[in-house]
N, CA, C and O of each residue as an XYZ file, in Angstrom:
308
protein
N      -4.738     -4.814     20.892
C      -5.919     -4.298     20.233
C      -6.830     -5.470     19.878
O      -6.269     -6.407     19.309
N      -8.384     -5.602     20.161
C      -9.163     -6.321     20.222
C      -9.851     -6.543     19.077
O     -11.003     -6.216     19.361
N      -9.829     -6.860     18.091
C     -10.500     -6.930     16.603
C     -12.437     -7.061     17.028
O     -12.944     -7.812     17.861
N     -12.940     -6.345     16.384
C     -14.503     -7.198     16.405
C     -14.618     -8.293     15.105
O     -14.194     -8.215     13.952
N     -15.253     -9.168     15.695
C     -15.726    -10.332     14.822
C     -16.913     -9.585     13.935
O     -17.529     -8.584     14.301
N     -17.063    -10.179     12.898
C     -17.950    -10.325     12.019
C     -18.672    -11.612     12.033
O     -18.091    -12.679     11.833
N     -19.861    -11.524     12.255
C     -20.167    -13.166     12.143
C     -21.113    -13.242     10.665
O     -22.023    -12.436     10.473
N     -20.667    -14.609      9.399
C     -21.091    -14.672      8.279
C     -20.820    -13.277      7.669
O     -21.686    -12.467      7.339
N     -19.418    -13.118      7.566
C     -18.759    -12.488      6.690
C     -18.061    -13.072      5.614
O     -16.893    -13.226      5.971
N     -18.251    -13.498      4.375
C     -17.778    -13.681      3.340
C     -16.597    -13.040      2.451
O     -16.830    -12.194      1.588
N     -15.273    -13.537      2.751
C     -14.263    -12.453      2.479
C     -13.956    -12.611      1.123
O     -13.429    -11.610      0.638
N     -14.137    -13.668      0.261
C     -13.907    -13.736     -0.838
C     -15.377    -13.040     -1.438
O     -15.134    -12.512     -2.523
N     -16.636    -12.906     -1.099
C     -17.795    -12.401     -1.938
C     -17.285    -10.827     -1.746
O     -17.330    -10.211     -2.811
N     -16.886    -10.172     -0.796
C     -16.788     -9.007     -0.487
C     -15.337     -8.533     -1.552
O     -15.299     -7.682     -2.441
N     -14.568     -9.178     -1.198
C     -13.340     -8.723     -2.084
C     -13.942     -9.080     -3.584
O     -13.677     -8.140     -4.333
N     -14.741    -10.240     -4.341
C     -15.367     -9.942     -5.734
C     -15.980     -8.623     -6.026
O     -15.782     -8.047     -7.096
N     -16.953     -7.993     -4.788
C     -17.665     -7.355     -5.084
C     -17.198     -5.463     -5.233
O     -17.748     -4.497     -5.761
N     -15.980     -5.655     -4.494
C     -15.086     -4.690     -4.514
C     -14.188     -4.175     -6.259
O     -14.041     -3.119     -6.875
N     -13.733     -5.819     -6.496
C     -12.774     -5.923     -7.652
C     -14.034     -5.345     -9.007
O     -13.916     -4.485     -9.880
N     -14.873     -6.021     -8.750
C     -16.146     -5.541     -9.436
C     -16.691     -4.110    -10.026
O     -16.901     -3.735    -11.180
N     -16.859     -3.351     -8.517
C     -16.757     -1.688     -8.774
C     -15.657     -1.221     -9.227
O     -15.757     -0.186     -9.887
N     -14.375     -1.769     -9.045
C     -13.082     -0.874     -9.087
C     -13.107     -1.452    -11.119
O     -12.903     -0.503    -11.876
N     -13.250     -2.335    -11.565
C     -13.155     -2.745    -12.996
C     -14.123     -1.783    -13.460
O     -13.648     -1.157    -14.407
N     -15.535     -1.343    -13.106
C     -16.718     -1.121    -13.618
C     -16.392      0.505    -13.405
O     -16.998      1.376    -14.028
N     -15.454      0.749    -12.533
C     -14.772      2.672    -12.071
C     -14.142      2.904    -13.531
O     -14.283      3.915    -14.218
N     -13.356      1.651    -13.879
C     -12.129      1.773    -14.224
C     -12.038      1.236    -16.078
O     -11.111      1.443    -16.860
N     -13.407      0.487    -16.342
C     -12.864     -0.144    -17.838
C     -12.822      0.456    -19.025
O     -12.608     -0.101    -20.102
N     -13.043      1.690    -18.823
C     -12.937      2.596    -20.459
C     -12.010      3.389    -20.284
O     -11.714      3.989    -21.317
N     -11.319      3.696    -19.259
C      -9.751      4.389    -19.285
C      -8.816      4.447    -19.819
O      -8.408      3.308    -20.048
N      -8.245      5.113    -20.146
C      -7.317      5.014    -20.946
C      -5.800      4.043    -19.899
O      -6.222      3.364    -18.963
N      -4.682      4.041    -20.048
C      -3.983      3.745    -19.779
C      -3.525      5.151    -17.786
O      -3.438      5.249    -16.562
N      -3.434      5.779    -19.152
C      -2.753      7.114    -17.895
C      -3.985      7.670    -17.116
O      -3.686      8.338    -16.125
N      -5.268      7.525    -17.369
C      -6.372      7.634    -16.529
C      -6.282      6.790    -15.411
O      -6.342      7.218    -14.258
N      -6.100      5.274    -15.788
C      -6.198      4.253    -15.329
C      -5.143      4.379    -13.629
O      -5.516      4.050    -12.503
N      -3.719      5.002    -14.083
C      -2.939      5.537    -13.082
C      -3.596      6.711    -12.298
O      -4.146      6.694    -11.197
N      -3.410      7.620    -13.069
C      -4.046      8.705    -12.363
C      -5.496      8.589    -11.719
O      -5.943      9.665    -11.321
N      -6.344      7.427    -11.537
C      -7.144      6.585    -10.504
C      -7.036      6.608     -9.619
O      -7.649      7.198     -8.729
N      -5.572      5.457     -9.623
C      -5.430      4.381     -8.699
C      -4.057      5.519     -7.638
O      -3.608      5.136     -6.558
N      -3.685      6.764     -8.258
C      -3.328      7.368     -6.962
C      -3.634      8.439     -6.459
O      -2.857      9.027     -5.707
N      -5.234      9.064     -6.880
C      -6.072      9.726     -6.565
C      -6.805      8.891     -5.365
O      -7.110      9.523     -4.354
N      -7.126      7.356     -5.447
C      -7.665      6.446     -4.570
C      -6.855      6.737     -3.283
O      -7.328      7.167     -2.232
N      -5.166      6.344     -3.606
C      -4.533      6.701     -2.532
C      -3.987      7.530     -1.581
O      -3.398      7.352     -0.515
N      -4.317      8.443     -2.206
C      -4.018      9.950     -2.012
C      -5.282     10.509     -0.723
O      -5.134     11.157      0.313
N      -6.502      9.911     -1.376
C      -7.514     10.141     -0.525
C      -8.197      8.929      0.024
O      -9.225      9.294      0.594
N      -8.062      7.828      0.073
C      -8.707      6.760      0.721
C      -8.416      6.820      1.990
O      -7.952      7.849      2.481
N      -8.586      6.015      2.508
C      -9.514      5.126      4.116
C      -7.993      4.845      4.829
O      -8.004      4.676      6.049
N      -6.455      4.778      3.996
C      -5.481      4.653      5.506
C      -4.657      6.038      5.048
O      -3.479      6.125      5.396
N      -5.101      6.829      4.481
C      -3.993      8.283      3.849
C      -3.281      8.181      4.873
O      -2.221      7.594      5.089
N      -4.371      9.196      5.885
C      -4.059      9.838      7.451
C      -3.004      8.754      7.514
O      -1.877      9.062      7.127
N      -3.276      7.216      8.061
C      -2.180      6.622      8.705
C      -1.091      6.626      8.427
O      -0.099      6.681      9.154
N      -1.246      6.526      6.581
C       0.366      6.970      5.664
C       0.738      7.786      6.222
O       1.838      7.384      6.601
N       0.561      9.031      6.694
C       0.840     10.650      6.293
C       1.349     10.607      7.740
O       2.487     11.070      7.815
N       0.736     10.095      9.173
C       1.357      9.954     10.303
C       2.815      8.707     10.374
O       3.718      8.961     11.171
N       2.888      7.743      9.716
C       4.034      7.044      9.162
C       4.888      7.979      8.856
O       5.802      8.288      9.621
N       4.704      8.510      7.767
C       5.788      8.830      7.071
C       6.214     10.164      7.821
O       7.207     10.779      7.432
N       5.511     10.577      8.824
C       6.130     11.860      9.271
C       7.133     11.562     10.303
O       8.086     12.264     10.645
N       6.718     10.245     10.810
C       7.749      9.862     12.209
C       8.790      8.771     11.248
O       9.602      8.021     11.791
N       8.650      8.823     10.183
C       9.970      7.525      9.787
C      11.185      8.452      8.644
O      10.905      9.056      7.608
N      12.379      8.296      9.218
C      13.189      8.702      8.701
C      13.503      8.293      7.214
O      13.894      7.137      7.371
N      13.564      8.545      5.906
C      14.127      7.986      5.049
C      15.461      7.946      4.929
O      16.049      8.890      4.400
N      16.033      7.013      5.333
C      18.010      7.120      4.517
C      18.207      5.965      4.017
O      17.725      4.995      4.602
N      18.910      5.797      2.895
C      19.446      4.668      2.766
C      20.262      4.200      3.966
O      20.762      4.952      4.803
N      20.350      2.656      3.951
C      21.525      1.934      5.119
C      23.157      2.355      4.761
O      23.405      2.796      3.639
N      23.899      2.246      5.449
C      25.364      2.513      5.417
C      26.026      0.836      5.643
O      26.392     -0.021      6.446
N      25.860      1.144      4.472
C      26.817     -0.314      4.331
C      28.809     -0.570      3.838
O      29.542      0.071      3.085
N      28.953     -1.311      4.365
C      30.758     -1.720      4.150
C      31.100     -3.184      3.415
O      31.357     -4.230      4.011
N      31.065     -3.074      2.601
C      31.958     -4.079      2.299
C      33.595     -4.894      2.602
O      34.730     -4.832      2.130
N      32.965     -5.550      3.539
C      34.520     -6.631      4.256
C      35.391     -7.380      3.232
O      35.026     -7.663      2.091
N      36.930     -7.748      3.935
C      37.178     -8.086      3.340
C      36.807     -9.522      2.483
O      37.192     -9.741      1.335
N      36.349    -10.028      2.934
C      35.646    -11.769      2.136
C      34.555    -10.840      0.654
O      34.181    -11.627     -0.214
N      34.204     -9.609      0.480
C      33.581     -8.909     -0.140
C      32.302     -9.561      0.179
O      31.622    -10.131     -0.674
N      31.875     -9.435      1.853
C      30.254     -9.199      1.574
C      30.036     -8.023      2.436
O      30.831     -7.373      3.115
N      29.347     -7.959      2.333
C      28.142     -6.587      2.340
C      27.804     -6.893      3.924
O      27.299     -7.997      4.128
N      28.048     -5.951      5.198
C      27.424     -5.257      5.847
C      26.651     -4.198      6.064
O      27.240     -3.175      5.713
N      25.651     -4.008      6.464
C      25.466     -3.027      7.156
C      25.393     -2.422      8.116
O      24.831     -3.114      8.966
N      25.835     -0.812      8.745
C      26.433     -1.148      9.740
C      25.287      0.060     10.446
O      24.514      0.602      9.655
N      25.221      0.436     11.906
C      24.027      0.852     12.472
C      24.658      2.366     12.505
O      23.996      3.301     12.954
C-alpha cells in the first residue's frame, strides 16, 4: 500500500491543534462525562468500521498454557 505524501505537513502543529479542541470539547466535564466522551469518540470515530471488521474475524480465547517441569510457563498451540 502506497501512502500519499503530504508536502509541509507539520505533525507536531497538527497534533497541538487537535489536543487543543479535544481539551476545549472536554474542560468543564465532570469526571464520568469526561469518560463517557472519550468512548462515544470511539464508538463513532474515523477507524470504528475497521475495529468492528477486526474484531469480527479475530477469535478471543485466552492461550492454553502448561506449566513444565523446571515450572515455566508454556504455551502451547
Amino acid at each position: 500500500m502506497k501512502h500519499k505524501h503530504i508536502k509541509n505537513f507539520d505533525c507536531l502543529d497538527f497534533k497541538s491543534k487537535i489536543q487543543g479542541k479535544i481539551y476545549n470539547e472536554t474542560k468543564k466535564m465532570t469526571h464520568q462525562e469526561e469518560i463517557d466522551y472519550y468512548i462515544k469518540k470511539a464508538r463513532n470515530g474515523f477507524f470504528n468500521e475497521s475495529r468492528k471488521q477486526i474484531l469480527l474475524h479475530v477469535e478471543l480465547k485466552p492461550p492454553k498454557l502448561k506449566i513444565n517441569g523446571n515450572m515455566k510457563i508454556q504455551v502451547q498451540e
